[in-house]
C-alpha positions as CSV (number, residue, x, y, z in Angstrom):
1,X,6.7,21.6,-12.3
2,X,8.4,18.3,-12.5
3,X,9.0,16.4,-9.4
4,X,12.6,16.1,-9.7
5,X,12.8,19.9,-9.5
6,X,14.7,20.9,-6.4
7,X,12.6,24.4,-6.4
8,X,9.3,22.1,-6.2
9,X,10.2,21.9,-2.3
10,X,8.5,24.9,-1.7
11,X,7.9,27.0,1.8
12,X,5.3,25.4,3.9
13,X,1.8,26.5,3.3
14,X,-0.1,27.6,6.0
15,X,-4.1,26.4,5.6
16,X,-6.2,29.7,4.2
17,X,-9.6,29.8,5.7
18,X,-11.2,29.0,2.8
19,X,-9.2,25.5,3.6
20,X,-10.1,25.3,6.9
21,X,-13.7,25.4,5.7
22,X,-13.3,22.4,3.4
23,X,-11.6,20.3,6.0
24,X,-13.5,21.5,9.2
25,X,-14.5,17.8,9.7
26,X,-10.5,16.8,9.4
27,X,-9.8,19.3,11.3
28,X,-11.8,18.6,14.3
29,X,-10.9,14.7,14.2
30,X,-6.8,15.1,14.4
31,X,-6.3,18.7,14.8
32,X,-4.9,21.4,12.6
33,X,-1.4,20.3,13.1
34,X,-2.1,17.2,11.3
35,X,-4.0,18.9,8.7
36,X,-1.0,21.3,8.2
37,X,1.2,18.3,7.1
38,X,-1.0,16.5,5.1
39,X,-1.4,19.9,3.3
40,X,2.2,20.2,2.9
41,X,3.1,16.7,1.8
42,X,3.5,15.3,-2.2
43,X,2.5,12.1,-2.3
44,X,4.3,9.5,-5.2
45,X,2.2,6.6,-6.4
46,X,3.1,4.0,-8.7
47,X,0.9,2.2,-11.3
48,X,-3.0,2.7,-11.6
49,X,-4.9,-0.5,-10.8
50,X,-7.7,-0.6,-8.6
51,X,-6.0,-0.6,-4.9
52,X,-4.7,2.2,-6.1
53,X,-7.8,4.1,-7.0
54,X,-9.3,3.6,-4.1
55,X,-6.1,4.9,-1.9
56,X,-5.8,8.5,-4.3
57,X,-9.6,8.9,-4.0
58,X,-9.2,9.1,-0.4
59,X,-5.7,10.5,0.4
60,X,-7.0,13.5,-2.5
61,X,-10.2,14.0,-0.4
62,X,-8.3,14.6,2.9
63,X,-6.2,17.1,1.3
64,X,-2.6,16.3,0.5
65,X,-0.7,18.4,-1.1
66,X,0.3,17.4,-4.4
67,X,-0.4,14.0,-5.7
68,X,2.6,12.1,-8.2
69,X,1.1,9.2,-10.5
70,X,3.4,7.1,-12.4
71,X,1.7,5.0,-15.1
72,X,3.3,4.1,-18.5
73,X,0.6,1.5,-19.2
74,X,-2.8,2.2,-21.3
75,X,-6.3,1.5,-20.1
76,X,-7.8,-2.2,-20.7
77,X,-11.1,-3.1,-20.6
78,X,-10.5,-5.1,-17.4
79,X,-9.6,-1.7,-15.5
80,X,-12.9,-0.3,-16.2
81,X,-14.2,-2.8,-13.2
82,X,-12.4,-1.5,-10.8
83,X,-11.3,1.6,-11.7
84,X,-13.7,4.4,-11.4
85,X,-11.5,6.9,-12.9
86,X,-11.9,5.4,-16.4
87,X,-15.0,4.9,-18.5
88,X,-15.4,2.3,-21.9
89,X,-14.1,5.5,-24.5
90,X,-10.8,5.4,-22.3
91,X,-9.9,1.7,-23.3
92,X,-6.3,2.0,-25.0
93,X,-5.3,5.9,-24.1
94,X,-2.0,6.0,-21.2
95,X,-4.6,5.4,-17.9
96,X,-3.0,8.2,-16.0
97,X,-3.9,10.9,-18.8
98,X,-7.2,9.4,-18.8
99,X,-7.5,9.6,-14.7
100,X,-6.1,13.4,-13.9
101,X,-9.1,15.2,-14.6
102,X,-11.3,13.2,-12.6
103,X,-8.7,12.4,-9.7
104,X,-8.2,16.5,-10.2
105,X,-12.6,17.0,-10.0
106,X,-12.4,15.3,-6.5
107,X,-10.3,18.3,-5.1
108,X,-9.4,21.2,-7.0
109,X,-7.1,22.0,-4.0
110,X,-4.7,19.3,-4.3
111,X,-2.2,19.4,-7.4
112,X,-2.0,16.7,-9.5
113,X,1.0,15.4,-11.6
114,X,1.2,12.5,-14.1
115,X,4.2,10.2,-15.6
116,X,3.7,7.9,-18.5
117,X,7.0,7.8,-20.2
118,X,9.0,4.6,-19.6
119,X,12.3,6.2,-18.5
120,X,11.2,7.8,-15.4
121,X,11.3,3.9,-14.5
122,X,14.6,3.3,-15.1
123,X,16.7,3.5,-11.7
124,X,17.9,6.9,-12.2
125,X,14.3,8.4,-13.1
126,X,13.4,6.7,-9.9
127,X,15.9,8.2,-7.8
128,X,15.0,11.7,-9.1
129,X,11.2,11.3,-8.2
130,X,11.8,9.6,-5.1
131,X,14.2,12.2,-4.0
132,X,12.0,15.0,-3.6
133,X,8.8,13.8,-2.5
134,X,7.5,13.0,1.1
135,X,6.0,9.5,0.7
136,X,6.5,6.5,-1.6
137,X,3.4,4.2,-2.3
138,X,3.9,1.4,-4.9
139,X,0.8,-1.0,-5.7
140,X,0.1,-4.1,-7.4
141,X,3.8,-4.8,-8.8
142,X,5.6,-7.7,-8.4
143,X,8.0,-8.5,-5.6
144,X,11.2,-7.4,-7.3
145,X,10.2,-4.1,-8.4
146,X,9.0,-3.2,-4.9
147,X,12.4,-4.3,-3.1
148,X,13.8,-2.0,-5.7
149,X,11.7,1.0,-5.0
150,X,11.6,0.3,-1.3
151,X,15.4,0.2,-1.7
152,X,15.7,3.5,-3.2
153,X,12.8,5.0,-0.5
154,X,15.4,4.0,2.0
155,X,18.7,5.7,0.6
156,X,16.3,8.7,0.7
157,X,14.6,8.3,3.8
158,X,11.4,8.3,2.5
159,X,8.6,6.3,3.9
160,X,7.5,3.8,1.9
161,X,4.0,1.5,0.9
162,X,3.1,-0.9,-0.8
163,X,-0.1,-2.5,-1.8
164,X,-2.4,-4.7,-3.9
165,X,-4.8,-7.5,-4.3
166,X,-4.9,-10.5,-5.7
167,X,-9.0,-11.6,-6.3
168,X,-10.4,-12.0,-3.0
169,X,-6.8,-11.3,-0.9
170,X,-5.1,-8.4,-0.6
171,X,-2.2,-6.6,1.5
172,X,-0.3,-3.9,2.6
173,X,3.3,-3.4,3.3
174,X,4.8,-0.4,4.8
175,X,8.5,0.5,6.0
176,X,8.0,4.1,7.9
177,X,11.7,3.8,8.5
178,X,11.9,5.1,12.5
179,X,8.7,6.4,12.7
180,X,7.4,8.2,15.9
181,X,3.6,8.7,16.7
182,X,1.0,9.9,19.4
183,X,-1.0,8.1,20.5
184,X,-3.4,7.6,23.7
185,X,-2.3,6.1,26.8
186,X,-4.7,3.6,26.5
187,X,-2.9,1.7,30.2
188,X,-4.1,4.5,32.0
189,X,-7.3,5.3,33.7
190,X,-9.9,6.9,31.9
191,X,-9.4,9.9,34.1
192,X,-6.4,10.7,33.8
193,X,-5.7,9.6,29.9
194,X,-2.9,11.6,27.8
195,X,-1.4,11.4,24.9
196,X,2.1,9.5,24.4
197,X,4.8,9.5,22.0
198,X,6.1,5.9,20.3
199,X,8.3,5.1,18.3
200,X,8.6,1.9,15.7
201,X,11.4,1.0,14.2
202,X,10.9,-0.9,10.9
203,X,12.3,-3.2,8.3
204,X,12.7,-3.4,4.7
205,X,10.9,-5.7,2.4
206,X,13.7,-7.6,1.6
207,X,14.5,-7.9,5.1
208,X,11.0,-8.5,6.1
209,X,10.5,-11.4,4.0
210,X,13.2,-13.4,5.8
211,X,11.3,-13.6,9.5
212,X,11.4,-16.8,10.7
213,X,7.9,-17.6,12.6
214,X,10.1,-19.9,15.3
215,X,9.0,-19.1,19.2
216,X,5.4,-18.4,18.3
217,X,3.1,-20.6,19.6
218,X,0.4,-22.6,17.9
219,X,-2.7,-20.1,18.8
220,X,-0.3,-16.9,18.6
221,X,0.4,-18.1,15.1
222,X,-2.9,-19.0,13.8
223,X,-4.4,-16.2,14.8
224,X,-1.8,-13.9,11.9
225,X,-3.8,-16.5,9.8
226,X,-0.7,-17.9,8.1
227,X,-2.3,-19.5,5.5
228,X,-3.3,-16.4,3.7
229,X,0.0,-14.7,4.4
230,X,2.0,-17.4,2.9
231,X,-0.1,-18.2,-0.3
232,X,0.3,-14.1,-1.0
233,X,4.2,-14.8,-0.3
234,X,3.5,-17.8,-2.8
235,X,1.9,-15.8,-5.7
236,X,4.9,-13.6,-5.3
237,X,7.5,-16.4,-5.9
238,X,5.5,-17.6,-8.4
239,X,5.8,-14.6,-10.4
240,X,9.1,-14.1,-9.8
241,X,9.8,-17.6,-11.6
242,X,7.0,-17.6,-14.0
243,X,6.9,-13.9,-15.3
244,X,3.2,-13.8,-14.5
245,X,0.3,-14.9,-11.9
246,X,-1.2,-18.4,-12.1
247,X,-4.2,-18.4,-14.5
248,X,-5.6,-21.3,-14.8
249,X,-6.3,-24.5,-12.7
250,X,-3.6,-26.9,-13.9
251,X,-1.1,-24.3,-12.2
252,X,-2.8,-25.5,-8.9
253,X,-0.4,-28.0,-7.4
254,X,2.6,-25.3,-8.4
255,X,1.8,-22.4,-6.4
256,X,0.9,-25.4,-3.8
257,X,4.2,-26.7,-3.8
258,X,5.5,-22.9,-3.7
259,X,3.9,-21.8,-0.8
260,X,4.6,-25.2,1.4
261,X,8.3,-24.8,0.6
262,X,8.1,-21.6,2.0
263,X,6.5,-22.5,5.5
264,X,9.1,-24.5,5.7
265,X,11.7,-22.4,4.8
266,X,10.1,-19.5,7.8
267,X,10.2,-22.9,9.7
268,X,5.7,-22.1,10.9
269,X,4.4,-23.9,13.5
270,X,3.3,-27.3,11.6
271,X,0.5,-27.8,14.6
272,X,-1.2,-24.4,13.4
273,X,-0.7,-24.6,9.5
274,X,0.2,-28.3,8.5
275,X,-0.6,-27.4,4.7
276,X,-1.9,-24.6,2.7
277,X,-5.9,-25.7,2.4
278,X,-6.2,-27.1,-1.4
279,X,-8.9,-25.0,-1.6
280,X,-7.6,-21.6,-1.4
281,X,-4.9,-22.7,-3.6
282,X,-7.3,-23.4,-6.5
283,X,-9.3,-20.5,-5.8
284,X,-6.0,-18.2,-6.2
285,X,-5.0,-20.1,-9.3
286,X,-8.2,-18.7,-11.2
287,X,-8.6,-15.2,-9.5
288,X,-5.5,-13.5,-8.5
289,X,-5.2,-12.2,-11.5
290,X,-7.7,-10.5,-11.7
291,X,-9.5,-7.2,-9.6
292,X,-12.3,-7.6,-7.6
293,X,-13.9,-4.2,-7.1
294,X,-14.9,-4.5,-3.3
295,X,-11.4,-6.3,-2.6
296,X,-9.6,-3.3,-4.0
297,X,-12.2,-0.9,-2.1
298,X,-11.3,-2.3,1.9
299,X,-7.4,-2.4,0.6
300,X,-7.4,1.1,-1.0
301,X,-9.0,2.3,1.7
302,X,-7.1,0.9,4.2
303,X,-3.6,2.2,2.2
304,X,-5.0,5.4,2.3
305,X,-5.9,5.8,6.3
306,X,-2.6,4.3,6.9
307,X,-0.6,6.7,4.6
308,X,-2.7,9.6,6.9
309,X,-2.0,8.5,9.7
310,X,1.7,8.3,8.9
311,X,2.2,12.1,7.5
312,X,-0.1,13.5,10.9
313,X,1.6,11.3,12.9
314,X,-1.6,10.5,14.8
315,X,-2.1,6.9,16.1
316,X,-0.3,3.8,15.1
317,X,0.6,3.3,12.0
318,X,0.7,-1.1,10.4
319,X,3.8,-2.6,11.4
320,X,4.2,-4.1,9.1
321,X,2.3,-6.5,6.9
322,X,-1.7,-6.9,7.0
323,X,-3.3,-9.2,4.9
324,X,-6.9,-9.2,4.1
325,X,-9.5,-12.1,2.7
326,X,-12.2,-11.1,1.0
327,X,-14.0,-14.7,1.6
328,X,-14.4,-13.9,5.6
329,X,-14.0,-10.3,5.2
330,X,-11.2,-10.2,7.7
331,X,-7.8,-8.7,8.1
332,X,-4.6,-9.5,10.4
333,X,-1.2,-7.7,10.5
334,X,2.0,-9.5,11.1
335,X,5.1,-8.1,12.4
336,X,7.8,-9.1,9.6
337,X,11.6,-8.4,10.7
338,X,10.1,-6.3,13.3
């Protein structure tokens, strides 16, 4: 049944037995509640790269409901690196025909759909597929195209992710619109611990990318390690202008001048980040475009906890922007617009 099918919207399913077998281990870790709405949810995810291997791998093992994968391009022989859903005899055959039976092997419970034709890109293909699905996750597109389907997430008011990598870096956006949570008090004693609700309000991309980093303070800012936050900005920009990612080392002092113009544009604290370091610069040039298979891993993974943890509502969600560097193996989330 397609997606844009009103009648897809089905009753809510109640978990059989035979479920509650399967996901005993779920269940026990955030309660049958939570498994109840992962169960009932239809998850939409754009474009088949690695992050985004990684994140229906794991959102299809904790048992979502029905999974939506739009792909209209055909597998190349860099995908086979980083995604484990294709082997060498799938090289030039559409990559999400290629993927469903294996993404369908992890779980037989979980329904899987696929989209490969080109119009269901076209604004009013998105808007039908956006309209009738519970969550939005778009990966490793360029910055235009996810303003545009975080745009159209909002009109529906329909969470929205996004997500990618870019050699060793990597992020993950997310816009849960007002999103409310329970969590532990974790100010209270031990004792006498309970469960609170919260609530975070949160910003568009296009919003988000405006925040000015004025009033911080030099160690409050360096430890969001800006530097990394700022050349993913950069590699952004850079496609926006260029078409494409750097490739090469000559593009070095471009994406340079890139991501300096815009610390100085969110006007960062020039005693924590005076200049991008040369070095990550020319390491981006010549990686970010392409995947490194552990990068992808962490982020995928990461995408996928997060988009749980939104549809149980269990524990706080990122708000709004973490970054990750494969080079130190750490991550930091900044609050953009928020």
């Amino acid at each position: 049944m397609s997606a844009s099918d009103p009648s897809s919207k089905a009753v809510p399913l109640e978990i059989t037995e035979d479920e509650a077998a399967v996901y005993d281990r779920q269940i026990r870790l955030w309660g049958l509640e939570a498994q109840q709405k992962m169960r009932n949810a239809t998850i939409l995810v754009f474009r088949l790269k690695g992050v985004a291997t990684e994140t229906i791998k794991n959102i299809v093992l904790a048992g979502i409901g029905k999974l939506i994968v739009v792909d209209t391009e055909e597998v190349c022989e860099e995908d086979i690196g980083a995604g484990f859903f294709f082997r060498d005899e799938d090289v030039g055959k559409k990559r999400v025909e290629s993927a469903k039976p294996r993404i369908e092997s992890l779980n037989p419970l979980v329904a899987v759909e696929i989209i490969s034709d080109a119009p269901a890109m076209l604004d009013e293909g998105l808007d039908k597929l956006i309209r009738d699905v519970d969550l939005v996750c778009a990966t490793d597109w360029d910055r235009e195209t996810l303003i545009r389907i975080n745009d159209i997430s909002r009109r529906h008011r329909k969470p929205f992710y996004a997500g990618g990598s870019y050699g060793l870096l990597g992020y993950i956006f997310c816009d849960l619109l007002q999103h409310d949570y329970i969590a532990p008090d974790r100010t209270a004693p031990k004792e006498s611990a309970k469960n609170m609700k919260n609530t975070i309000v949160y910003s568009p991309l296009r919003d988000a990318l405006q925040q000015k980093w004025t009033g911080m303070t030099r160690k409050q800012t360096k430890e969001l390690n800006p530097a990394i936050v700022f050349v993913i900005l950069a590699l952004w920009e850079y496609q926006a202008k260029h078409g494409r990612l750097p490739d090469n080392a000559s593009q070095a002092s471009g994406l340079e001048i890139i991501a300096l113009a815009l610390l100085a544009k969110a006007e960062v604290n020039r005693q924590a980040l005076p200049n991008i370091p040369r070095d990550l610069v020319e390491t981006m040039v010549t990686t970010a475009a392409h995947e490194i298979s552990p990068v992808c891993a962490v982020v995928g993974g990461m995408l996928a906890q997060d988009i749980l943890k939104a549809l149980a509502a269990r524990e706080s969600p990122i708000a709004n922007f973490f970054t990750f560097d494969g080079s130190t193996g750490g991550g930091t989330v900044c609050r953009l617009g928020i």
